[in-house]
PDBQT receptor file of N, H, CA, C and O in Angstrom, charges set to zero:
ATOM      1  N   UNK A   1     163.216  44.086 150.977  1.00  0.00    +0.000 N 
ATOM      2  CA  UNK A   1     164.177  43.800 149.957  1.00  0.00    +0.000 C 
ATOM      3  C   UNK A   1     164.192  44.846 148.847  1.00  0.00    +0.000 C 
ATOM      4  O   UNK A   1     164.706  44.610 147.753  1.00  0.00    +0.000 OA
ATOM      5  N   UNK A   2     163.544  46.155 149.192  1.00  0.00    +0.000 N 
ATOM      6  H   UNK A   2     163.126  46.348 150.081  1.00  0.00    +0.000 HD
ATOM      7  CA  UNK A   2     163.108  46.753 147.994  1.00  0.00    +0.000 C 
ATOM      8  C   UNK A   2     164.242  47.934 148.010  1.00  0.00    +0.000 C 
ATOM      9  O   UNK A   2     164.125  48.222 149.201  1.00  0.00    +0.000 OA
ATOM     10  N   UNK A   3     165.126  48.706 147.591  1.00  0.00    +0.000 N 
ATOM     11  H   UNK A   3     165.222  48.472 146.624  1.00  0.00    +0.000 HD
ATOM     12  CA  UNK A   3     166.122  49.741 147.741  1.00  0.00    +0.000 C 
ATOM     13  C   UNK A   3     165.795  51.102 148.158  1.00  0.00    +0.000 C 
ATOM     14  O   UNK A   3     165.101  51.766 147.387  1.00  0.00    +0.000 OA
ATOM     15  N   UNK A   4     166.080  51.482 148.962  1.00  0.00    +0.000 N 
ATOM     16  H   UNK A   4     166.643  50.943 149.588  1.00  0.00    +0.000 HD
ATOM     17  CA  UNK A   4     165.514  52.916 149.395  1.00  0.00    +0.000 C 
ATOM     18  C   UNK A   4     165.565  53.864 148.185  1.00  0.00    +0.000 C 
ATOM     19  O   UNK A   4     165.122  54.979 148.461  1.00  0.00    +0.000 OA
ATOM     20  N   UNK A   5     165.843  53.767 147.356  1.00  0.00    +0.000 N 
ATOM     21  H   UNK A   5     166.203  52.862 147.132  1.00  0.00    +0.000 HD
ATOM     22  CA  UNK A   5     165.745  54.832 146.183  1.00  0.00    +0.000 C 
ATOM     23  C   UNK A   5     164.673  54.455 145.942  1.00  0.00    +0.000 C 
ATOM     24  O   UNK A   5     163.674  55.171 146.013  1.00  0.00    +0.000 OA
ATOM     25  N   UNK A   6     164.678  52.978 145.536  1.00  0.00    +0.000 N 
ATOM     26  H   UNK A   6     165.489  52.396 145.478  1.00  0.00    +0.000 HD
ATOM     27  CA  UNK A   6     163.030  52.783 144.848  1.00  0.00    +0.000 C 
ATOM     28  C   UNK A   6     162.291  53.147 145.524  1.00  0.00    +0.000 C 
ATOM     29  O   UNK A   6     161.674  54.139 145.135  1.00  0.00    +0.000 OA
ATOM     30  N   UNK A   7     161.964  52.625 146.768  1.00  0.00    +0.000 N 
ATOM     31  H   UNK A   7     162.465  51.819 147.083  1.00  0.00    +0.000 HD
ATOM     32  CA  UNK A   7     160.863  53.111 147.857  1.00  0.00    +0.000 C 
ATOM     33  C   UNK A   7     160.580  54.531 147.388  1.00  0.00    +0.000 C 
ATOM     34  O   UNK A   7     159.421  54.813 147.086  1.00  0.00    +0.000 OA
ATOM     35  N   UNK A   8     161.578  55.488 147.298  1.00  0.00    +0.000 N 
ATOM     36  H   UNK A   8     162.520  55.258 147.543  1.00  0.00    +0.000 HD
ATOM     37  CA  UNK A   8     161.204  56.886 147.297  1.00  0.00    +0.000 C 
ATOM     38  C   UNK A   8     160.520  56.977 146.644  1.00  0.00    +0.000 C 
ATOM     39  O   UNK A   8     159.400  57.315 147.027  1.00  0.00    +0.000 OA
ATOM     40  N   UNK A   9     160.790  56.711 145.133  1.00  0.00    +0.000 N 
ATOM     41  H   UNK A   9     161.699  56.437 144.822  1.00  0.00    +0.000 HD
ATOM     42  CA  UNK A   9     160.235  56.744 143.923  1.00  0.00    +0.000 C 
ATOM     43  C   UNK A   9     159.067  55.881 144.142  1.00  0.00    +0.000 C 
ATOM     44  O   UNK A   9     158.521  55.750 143.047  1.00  0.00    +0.000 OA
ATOM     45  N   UNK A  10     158.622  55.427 144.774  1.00  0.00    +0.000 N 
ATOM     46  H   UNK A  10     159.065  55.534 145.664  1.00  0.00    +0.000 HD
ATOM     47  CA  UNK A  10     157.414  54.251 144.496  1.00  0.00    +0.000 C 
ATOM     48  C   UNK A  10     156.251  55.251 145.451  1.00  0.00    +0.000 C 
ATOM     49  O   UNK A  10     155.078  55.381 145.099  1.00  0.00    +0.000 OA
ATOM     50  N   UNK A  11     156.800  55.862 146.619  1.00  0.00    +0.000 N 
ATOM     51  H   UNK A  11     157.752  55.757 146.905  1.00  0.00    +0.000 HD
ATOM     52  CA  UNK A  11     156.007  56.197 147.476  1.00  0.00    +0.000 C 
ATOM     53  C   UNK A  11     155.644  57.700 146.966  1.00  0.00    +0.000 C 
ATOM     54  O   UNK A  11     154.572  58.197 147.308  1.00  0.00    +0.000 OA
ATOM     55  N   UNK A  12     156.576  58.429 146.123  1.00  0.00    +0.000 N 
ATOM     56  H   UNK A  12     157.448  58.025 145.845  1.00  0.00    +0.000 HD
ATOM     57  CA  UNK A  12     156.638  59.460 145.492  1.00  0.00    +0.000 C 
ATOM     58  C   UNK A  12     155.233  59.415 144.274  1.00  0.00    +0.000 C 
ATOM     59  O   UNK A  12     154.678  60.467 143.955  1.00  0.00    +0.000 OA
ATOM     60  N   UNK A  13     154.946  58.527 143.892  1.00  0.00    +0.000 N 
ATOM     61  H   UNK A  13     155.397  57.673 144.151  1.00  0.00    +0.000 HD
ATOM     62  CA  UNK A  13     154.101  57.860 143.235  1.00  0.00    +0.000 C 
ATOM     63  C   UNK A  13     152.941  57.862 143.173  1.00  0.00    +0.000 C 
ATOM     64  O   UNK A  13     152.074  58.061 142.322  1.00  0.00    +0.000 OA
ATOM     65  N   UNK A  14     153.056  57.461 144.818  1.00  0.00    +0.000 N 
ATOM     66  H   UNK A  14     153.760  57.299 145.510  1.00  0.00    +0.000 HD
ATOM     67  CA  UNK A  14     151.858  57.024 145.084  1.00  0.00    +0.000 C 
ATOM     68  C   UNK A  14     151.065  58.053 145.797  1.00  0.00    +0.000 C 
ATOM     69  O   UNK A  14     149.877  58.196 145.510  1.00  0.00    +0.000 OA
ATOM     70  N   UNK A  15     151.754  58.932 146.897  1.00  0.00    +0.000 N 
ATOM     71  H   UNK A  15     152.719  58.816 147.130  1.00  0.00    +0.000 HD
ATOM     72  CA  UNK A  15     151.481  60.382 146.759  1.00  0.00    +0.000 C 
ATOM     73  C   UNK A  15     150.832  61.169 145.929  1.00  0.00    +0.000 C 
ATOM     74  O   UNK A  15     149.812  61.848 146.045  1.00  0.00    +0.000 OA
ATOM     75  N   UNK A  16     151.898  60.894 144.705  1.00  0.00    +0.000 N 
ATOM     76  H   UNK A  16     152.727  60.343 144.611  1.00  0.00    +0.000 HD
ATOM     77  CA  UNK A  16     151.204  61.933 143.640  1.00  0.00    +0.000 C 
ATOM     78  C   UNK A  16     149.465  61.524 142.607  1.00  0.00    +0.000 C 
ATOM     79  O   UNK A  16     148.745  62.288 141.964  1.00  0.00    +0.000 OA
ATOM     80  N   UNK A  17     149.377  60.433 142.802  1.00  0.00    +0.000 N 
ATOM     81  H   UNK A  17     149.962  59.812 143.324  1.00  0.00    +0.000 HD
ATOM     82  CA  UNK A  17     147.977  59.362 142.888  1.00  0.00    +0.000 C 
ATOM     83  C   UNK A  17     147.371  60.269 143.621  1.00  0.00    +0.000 C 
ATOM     84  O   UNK A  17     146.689  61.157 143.109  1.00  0.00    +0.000 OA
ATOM     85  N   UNK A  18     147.563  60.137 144.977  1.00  0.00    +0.000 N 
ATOM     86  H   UNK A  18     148.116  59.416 145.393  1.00  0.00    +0.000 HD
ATOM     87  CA  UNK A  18     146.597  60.233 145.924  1.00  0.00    +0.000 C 
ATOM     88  C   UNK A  18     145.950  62.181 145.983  1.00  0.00    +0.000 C 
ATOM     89  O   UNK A  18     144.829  62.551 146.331  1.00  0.00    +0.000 OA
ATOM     90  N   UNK A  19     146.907  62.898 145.602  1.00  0.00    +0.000 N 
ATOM     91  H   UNK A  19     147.818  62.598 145.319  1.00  0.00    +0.000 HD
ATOM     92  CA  UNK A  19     147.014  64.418 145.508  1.00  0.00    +0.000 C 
ATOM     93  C   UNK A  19     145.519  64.368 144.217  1.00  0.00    +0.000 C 
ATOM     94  O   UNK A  19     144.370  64.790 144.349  1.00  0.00    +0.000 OA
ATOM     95  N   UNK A  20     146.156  63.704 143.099  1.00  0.00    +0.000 N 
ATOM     96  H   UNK A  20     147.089  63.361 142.991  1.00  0.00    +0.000 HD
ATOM     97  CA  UNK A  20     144.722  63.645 141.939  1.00  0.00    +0.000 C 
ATOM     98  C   UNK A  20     143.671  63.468 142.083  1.00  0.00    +0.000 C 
ATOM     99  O   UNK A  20     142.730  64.072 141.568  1.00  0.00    +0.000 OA
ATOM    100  N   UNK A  21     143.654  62.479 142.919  1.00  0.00    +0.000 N 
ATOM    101  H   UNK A  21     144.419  61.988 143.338  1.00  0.00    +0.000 HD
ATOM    102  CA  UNK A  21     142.203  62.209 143.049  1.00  0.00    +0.000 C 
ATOM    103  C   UNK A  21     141.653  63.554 144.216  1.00  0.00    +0.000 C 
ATOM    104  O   UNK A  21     140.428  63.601 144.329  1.00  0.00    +0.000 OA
ATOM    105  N   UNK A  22     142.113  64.164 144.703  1.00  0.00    +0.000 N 
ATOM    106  H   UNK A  22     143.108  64.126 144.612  1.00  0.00    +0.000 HD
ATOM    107  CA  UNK A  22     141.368  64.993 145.815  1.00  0.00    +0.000 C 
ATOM    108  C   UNK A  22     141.369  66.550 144.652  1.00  0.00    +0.000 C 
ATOM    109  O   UNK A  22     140.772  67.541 145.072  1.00  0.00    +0.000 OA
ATOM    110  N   UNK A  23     141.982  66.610 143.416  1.00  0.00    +0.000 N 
ATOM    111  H   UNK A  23     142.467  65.805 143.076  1.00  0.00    +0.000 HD
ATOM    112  CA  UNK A  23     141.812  67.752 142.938  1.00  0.00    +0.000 C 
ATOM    113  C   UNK A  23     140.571  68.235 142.387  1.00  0.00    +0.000 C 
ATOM    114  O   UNK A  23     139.927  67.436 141.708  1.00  0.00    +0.000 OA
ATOM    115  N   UNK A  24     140.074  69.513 142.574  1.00  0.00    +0.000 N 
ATOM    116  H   UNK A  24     140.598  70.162 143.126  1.00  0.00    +0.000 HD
ATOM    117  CA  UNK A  24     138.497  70.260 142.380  1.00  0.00    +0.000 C 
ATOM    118  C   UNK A  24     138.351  70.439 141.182  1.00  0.00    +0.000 C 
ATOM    119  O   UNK A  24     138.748  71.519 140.743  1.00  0.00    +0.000 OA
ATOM    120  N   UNK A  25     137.825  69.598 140.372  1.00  0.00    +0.000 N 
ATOM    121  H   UNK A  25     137.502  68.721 140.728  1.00  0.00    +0.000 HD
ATOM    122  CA  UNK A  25     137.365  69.532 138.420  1.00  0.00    +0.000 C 
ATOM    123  C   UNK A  25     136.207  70.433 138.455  1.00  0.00    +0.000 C 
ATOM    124  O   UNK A  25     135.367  69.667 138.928  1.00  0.00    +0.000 OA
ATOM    125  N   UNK A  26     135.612  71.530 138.273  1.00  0.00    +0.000 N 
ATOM    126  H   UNK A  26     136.295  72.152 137.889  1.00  0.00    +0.000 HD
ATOM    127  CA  UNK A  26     134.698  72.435 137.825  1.00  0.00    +0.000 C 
ATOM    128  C   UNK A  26     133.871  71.750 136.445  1.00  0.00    +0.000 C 
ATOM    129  O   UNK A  26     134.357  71.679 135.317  1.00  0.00    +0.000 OA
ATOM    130  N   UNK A  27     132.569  71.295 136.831  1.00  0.00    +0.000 N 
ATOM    131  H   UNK A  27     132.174  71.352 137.748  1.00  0.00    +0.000 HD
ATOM    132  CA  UNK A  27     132.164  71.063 135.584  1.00  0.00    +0.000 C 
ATOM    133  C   UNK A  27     131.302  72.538 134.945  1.00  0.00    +0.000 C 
ATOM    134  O   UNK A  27     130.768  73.336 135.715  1.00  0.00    +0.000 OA
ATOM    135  N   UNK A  28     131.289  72.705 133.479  1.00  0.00    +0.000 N 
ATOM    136  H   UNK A  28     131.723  72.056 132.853  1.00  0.00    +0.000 HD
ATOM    137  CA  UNK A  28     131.020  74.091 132.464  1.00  0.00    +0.000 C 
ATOM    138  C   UNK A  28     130.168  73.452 131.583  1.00  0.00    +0.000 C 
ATOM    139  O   UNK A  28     130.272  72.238 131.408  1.00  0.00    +0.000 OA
ATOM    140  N   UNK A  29     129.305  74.143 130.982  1.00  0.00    +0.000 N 
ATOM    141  H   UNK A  29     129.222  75.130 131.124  1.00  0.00    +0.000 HD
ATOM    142  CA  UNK A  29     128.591  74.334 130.009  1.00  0.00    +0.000 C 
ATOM    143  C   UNK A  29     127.841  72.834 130.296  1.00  0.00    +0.000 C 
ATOM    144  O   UNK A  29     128.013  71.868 129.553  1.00  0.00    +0.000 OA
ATOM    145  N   UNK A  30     127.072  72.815 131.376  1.00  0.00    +0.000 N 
ATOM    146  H   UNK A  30     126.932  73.600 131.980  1.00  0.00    +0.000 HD
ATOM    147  CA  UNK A  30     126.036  71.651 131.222  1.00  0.00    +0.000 C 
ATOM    148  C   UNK A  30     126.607  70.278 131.480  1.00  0.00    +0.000 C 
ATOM    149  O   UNK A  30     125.943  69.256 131.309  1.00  0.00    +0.000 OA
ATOM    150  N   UNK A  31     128.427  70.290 132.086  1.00  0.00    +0.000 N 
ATOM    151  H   UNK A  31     128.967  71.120 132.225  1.00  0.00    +0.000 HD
ATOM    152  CA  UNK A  31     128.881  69.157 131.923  1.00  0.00    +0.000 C 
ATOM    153  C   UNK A  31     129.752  68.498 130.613  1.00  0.00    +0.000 C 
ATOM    154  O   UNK A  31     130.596  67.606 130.523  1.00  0.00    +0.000 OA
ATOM    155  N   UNK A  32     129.207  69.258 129.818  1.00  0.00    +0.000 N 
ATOM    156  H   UNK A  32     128.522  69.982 129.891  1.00  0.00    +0.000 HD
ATOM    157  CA  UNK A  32     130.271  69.323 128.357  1.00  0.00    +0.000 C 
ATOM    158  C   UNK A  32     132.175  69.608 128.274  1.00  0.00    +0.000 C 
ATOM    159  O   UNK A  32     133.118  69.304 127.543  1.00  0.00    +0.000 OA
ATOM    160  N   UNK A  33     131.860  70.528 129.785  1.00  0.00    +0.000 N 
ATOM    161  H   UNK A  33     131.094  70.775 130.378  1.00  0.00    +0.000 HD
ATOM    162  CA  UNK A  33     133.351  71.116 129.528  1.00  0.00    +0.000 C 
ATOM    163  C   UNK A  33     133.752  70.785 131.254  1.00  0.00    +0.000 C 
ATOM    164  O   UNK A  33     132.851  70.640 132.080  1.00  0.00    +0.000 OA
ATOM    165  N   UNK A  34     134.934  70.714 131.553  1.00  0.00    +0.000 N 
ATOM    166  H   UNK A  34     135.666  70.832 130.881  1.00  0.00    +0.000 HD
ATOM    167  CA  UNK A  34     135.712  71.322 132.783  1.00  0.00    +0.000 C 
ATOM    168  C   UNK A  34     137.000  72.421 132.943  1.00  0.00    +0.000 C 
ATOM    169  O   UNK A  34     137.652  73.070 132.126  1.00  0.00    +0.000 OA
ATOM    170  N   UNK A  35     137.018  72.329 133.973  1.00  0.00    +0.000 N 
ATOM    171  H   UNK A  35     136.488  71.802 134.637  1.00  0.00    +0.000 HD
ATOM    172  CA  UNK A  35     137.960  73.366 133.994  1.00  0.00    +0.000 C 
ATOM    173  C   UNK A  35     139.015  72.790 136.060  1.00  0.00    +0.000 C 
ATOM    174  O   UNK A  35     138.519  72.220 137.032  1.00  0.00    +0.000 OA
ATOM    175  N   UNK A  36     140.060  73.173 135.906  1.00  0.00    +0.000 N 
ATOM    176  H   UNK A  36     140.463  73.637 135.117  1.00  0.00    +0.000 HD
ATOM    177  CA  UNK A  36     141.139  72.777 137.162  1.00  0.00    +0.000 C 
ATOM    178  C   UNK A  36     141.076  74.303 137.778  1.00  0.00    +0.000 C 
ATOM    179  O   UNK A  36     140.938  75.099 136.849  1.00  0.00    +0.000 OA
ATOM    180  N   UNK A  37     141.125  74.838 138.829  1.00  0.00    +0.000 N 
ATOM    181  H   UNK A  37     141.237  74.192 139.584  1.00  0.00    +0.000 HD
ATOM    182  CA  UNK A  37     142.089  76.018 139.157  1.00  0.00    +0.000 C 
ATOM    183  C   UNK A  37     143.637  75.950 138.990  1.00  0.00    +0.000 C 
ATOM    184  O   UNK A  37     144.389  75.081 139.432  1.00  0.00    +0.000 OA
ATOM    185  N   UNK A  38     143.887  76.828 138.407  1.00  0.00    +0.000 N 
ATOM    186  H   UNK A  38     143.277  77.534 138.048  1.00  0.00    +0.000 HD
ATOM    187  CA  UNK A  38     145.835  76.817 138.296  1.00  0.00    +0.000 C 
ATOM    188  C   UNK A  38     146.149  76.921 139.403  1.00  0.00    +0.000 C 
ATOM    189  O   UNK A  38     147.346  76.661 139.531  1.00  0.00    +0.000 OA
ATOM    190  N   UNK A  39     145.323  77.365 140.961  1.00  0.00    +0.000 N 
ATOM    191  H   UNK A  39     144.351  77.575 140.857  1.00  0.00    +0.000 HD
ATOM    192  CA  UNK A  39     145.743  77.635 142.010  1.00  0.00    +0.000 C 
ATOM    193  C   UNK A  39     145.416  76.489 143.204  1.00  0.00    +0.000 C 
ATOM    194  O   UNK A  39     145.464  76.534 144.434  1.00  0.00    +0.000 OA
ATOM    195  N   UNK A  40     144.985  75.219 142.027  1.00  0.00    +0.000 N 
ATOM    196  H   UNK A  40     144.947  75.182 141.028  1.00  0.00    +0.000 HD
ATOM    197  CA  UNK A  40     144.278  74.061 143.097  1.00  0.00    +0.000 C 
ATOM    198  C   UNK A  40     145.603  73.953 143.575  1.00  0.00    +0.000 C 
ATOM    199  O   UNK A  40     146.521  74.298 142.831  1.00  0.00    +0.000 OA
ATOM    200  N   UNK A  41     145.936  73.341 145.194  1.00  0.00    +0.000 N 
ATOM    201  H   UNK A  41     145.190  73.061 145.799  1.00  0.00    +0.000 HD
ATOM    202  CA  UNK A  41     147.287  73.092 145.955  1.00  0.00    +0.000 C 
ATOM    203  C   UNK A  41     147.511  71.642 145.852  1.00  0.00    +0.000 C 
ATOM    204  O   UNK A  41     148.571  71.233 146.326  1.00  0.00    +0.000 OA
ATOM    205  N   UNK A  42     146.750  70.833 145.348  1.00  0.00    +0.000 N 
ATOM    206  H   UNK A  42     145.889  71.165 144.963  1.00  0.00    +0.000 HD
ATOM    207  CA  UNK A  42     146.352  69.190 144.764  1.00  0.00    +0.000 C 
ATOM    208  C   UNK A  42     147.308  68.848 143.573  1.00  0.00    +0.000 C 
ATOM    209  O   UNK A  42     148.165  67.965 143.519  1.00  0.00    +0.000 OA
ATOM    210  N   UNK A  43     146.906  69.868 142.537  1.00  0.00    +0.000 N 
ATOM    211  H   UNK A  43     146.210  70.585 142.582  1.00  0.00    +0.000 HD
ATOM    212  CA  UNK A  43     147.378  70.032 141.065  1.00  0.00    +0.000 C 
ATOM    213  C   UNK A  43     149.238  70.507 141.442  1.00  0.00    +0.000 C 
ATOM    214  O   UNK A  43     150.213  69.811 141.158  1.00  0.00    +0.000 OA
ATOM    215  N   UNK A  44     149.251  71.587 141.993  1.00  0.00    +0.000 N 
ATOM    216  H   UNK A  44     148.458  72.152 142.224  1.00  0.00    +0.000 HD
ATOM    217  CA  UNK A  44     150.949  71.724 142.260  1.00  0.00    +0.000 C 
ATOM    218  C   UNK A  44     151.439  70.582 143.107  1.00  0.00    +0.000 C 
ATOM    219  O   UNK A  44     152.658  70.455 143.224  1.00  0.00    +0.000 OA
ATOM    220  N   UNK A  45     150.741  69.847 143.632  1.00  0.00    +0.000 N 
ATOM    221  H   UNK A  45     149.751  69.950 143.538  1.00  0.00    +0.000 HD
ATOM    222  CA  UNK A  45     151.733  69.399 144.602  1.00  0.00    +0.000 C 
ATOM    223  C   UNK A  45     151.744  67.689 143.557  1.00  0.00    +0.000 C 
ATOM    224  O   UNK A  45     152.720  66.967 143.758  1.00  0.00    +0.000 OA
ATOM    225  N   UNK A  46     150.754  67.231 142.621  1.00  0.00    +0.000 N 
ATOM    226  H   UNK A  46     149.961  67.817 142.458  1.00  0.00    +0.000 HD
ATOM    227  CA  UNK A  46     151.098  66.407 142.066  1.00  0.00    +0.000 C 
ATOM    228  C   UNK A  46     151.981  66.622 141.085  1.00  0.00    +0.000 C 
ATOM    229  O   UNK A  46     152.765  65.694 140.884  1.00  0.00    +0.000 OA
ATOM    230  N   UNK A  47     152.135  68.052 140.080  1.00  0.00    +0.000 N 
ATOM    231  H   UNK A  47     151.499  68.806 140.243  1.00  0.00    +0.000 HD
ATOM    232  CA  UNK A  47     152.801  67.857 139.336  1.00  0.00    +0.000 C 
ATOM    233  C   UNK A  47     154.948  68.880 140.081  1.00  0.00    +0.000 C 
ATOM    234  O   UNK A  47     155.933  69.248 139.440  1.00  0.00    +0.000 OA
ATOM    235  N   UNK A  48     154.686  68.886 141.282  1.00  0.00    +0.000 N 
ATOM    236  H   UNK A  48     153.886  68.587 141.802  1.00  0.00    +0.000 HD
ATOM    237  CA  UNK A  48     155.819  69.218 142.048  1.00  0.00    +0.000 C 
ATOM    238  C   UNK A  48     156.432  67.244 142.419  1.00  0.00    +0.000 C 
ATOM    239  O   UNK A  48     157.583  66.836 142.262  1.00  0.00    +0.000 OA
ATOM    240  N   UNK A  49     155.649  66.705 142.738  1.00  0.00    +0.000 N 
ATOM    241  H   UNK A  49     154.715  67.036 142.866  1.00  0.00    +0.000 HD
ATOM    242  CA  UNK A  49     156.283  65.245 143.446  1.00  0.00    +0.000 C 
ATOM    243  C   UNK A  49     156.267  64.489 141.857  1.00  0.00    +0.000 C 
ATOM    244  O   UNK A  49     156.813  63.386 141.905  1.00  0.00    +0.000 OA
ATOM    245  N   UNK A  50     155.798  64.830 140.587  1.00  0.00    +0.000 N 
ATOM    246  H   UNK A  50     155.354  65.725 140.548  1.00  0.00    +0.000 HD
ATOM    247  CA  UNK A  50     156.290  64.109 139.283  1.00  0.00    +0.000 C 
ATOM    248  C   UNK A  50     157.098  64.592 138.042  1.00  0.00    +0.000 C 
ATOM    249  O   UNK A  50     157.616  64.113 137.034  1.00  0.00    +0.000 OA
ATOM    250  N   UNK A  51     156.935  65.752 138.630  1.00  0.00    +0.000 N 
ATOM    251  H   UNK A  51     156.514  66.142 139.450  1.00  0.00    +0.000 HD
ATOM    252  CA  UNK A  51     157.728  66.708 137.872  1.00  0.00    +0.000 C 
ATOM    253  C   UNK A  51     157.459  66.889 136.585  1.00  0.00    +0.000 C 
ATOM    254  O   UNK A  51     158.250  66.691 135.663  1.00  0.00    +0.000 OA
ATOM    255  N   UNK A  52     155.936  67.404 136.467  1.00  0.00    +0.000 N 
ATOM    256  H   UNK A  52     155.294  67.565 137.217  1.00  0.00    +0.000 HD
ATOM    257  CA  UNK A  52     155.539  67.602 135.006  1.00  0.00    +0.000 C 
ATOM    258  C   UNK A  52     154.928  68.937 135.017  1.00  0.00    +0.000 C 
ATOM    259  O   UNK A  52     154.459  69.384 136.064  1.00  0.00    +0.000 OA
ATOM    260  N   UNK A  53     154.897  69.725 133.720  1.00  0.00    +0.000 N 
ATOM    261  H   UNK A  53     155.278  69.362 132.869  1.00  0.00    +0.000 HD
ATOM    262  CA  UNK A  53     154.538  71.018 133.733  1.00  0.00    +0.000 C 
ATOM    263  C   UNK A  53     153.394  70.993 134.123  1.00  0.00    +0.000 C 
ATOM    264  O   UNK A  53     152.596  70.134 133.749  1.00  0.00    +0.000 OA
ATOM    265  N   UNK A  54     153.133  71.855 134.880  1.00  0.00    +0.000 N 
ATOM    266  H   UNK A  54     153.782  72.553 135.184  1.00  0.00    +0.000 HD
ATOM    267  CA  UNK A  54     151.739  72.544 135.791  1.00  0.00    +0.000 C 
ATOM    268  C   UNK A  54     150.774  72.833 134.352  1.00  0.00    +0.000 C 
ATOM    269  O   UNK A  54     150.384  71.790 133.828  1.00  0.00    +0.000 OA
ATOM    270  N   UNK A  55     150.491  73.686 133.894  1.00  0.00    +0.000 N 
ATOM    271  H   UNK A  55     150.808  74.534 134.321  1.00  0.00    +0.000 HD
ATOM    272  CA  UNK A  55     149.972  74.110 132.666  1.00  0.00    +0.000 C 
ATOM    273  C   UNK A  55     149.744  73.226 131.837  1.00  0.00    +0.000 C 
ATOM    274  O   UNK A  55     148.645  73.330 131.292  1.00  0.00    +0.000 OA
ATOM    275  N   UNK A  56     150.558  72.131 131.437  1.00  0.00    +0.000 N 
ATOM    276  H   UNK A  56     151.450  72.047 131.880  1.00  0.00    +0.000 HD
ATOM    277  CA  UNK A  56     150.080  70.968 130.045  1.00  0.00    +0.000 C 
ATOM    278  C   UNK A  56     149.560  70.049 130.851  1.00  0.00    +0.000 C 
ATOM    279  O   UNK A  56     148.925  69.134 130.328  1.00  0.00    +0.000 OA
ATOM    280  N   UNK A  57     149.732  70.098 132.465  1.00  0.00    +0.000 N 
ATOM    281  H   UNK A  57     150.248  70.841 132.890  1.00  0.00    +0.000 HD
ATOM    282  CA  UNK A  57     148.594  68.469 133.490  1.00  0.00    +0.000 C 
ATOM    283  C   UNK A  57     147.617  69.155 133.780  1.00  0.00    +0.000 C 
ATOM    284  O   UNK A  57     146.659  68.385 133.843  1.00  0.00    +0.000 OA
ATOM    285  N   UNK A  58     147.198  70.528 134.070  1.00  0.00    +0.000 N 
ATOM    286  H   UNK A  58     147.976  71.153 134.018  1.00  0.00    +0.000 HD
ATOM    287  CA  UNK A  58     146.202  71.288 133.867  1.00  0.00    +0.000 C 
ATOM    288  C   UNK A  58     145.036  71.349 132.634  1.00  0.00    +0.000 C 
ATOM    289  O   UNK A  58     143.818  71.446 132.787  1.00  0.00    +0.000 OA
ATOM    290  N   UNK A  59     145.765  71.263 131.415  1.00  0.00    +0.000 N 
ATOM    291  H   UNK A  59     146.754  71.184 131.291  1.00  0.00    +0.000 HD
ATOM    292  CA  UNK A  59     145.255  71.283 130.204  1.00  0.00    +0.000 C 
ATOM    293  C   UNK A  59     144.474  69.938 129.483  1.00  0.00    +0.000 C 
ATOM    294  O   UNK A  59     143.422  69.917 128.844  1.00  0.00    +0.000 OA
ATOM    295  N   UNK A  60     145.197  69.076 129.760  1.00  0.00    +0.000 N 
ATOM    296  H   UNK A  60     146.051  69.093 130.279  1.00  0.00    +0.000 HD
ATOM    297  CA  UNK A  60     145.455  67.523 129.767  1.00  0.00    +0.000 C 
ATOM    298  C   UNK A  60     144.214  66.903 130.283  1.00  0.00    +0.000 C 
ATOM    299  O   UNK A  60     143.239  66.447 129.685  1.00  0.00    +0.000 OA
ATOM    300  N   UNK A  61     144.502  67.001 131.592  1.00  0.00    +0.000 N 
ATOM    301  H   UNK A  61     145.294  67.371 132.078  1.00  0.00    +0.000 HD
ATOM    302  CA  UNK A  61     143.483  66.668 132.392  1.00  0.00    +0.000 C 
ATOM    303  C   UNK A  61     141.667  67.008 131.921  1.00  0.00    +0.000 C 
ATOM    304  O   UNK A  61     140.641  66.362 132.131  1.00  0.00    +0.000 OA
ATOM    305  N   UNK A  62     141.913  68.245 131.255  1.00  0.00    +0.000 N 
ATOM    306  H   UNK A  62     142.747  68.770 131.084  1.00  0.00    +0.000 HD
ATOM    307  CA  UNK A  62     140.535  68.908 130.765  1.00  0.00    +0.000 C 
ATOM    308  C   UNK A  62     139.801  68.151 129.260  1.00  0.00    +0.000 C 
ATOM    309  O   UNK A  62     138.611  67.893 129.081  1.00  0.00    +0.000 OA
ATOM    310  N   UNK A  63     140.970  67.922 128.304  1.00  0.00    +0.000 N 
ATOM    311  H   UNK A  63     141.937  68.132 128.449  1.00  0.00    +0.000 HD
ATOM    312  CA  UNK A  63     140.904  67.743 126.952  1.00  0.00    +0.000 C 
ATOM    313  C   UNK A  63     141.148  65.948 126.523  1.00  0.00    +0.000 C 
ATOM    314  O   UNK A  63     141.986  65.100 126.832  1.00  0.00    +0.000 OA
ATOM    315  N   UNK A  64     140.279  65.967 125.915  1.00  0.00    +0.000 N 
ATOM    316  H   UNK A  64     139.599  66.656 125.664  1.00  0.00    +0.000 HD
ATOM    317  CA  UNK A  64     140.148  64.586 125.408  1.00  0.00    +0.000 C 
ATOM    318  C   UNK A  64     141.661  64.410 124.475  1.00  0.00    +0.000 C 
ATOM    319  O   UNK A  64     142.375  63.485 124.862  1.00  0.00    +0.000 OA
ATOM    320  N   UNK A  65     142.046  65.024 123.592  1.00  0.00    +0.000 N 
ATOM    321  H   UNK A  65     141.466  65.775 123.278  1.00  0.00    +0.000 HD
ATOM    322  CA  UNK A  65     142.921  64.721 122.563  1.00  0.00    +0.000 C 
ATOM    323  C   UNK A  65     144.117  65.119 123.000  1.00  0.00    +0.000 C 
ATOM    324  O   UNK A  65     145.112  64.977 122.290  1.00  0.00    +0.000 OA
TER     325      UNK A  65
């Protein structure tokens, strides 16, 4: 009963979930810090299926504030 648009969007979703959790977090300085590769294929392909800038879900992801 659910509309194939939604589906897209729902499964589009859930994809992009599933891409995050498999992305490679580098822990730095003792665990204090991390760091993403800009070249992880995890990181583009979640923020390609949500459509958010690569660079600020990169950044984001690292920084508390």
């Amino acid at each position: 009963g659910v509309k194939e648009s939604h589906q897209t969007s729902i499964f589009r979703i859930i994809a992009a979930i599933l891409h995050l959790g498999n992305l490679d977090i580098q822990a730095e300085r003792d665990g204090e810090a991390c760091s993403i590769s800009s070249t992880d294929e995890h990181l583009n392909t979640f923020c390609g299926l949500l459509g958010v800038e690569h660079g600020q879900m990169q950044h984001w992801l690292c920084h508390r504030k």
